[in-house]
C-alpha positions as CSV (number, residue, x, y, z in Angstrom):
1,X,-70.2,81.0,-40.3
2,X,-73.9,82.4,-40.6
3,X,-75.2,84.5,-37.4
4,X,-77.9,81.4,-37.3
5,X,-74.6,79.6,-35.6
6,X,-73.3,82.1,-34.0
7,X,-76.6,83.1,-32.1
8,X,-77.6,79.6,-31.7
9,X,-74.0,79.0,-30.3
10,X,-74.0,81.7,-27.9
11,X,-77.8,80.8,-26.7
12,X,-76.2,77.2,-26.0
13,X,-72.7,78.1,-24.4
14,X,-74.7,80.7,-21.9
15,X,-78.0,77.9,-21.0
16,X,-74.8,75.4,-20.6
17,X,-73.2,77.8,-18.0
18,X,-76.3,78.9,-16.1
19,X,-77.3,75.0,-15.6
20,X,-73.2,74.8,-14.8
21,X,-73.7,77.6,-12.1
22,X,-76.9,76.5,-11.0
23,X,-75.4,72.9,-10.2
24,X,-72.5,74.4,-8.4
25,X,-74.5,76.3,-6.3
26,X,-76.3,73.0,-5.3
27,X,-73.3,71.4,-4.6
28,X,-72.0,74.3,-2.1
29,X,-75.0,74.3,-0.3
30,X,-75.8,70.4,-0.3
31,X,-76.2,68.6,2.4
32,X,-73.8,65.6,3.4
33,X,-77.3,63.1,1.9
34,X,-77.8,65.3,-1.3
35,X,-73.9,65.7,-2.2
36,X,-73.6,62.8,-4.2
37,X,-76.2,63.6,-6.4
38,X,-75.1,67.2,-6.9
39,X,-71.8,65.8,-7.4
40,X,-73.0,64.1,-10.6
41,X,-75.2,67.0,-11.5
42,X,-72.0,68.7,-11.4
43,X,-70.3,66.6,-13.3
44,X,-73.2,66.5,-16.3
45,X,-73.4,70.3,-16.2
46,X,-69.9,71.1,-16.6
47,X,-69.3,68.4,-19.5
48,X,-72.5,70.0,-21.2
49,X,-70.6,73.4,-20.4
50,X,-67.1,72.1,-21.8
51,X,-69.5,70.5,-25.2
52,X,-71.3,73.8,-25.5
53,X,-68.0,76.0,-25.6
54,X,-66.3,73.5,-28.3
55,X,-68.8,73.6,-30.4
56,X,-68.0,77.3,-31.1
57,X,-64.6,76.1,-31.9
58,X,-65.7,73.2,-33.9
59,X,-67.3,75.3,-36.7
60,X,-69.5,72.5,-37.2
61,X,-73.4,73.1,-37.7
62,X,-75.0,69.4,-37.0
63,X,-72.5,69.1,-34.0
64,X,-73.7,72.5,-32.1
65,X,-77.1,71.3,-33.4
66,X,-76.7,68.5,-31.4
67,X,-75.7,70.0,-28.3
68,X,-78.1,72.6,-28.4
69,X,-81.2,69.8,-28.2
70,X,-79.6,68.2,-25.7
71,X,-79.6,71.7,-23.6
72,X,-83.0,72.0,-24.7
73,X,-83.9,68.5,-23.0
74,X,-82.2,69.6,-20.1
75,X,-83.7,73.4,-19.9
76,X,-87.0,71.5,-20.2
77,X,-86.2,68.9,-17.8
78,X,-85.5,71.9,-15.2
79,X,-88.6,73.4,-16.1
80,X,-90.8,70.1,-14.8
81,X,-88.3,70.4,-11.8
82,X,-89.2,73.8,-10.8
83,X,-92.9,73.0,-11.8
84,X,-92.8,69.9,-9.0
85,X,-91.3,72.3,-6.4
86,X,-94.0,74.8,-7.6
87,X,-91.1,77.5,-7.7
88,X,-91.9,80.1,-10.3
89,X,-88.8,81.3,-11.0
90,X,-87.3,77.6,-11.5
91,X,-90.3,76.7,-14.0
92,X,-90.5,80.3,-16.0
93,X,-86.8,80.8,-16.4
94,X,-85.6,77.3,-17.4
95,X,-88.8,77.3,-20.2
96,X,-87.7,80.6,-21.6
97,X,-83.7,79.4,-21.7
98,X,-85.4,76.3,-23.2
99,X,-87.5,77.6,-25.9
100,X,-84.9,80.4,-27.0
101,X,-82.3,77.6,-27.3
102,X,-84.8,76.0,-29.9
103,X,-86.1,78.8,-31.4
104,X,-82.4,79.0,-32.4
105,X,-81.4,75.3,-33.2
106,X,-84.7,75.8,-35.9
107,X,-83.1,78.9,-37.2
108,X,-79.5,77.3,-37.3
109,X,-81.2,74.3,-38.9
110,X,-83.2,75.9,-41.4
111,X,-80.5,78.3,-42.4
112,X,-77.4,75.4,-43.3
């Protein structure tokens, strides 16, 4: 495999596991009103998480190409998140995550 898959792999496996942790920790501290929908932003994180990680073991370029746009539609979605809560950390960080993740899917893409 070229290091275009392996970088893009690991840039996706690590944005999967931060939204993964990020969603746990929202769980844990939810509320008995918000618990339900951390519980499916759970769920959608970890199966994301568990996508990311086979994809390594896949070996397959459009398939990690595939989940790494969908991390980048969820990094960016996050970003508009922490935008509407006007939390700077929740905007910058998610945007950055985001636009590595694609710098990498172009290089993966471009490379094949």
């Amino acid at each position: 495999m070229p290091l275009a898959f392996w970088v893009c792999a690991a840039v996706t496996a690590i944005s999967a596991a931060v939204s993964l942790g990020y969603s746990i920790a929202g769980l844990v501290a939810a509320g008995d009103a918000d618990r339900t929908a951390s519980m499916y932003a759970s769920a959608r994180s970890a199966a994301l998480a568990v996508v990311a990680v086979a994809a390594i073991f896949v070996g397959s370029v459009p398939f990690l190409a595939a989940v790494a746009v969908a991390m980048v539609l969820v990094q960016a979605a996050d970003t508009v998140v922490g935008r509407l809560i006007r939390d700077r950390l929740k905007t910058i960080g998610p945007a950055a995550t985001a636009a590595a993740n694609l710098a990498a899917s172009i290089w993966l893409c471009t490379s094949a």
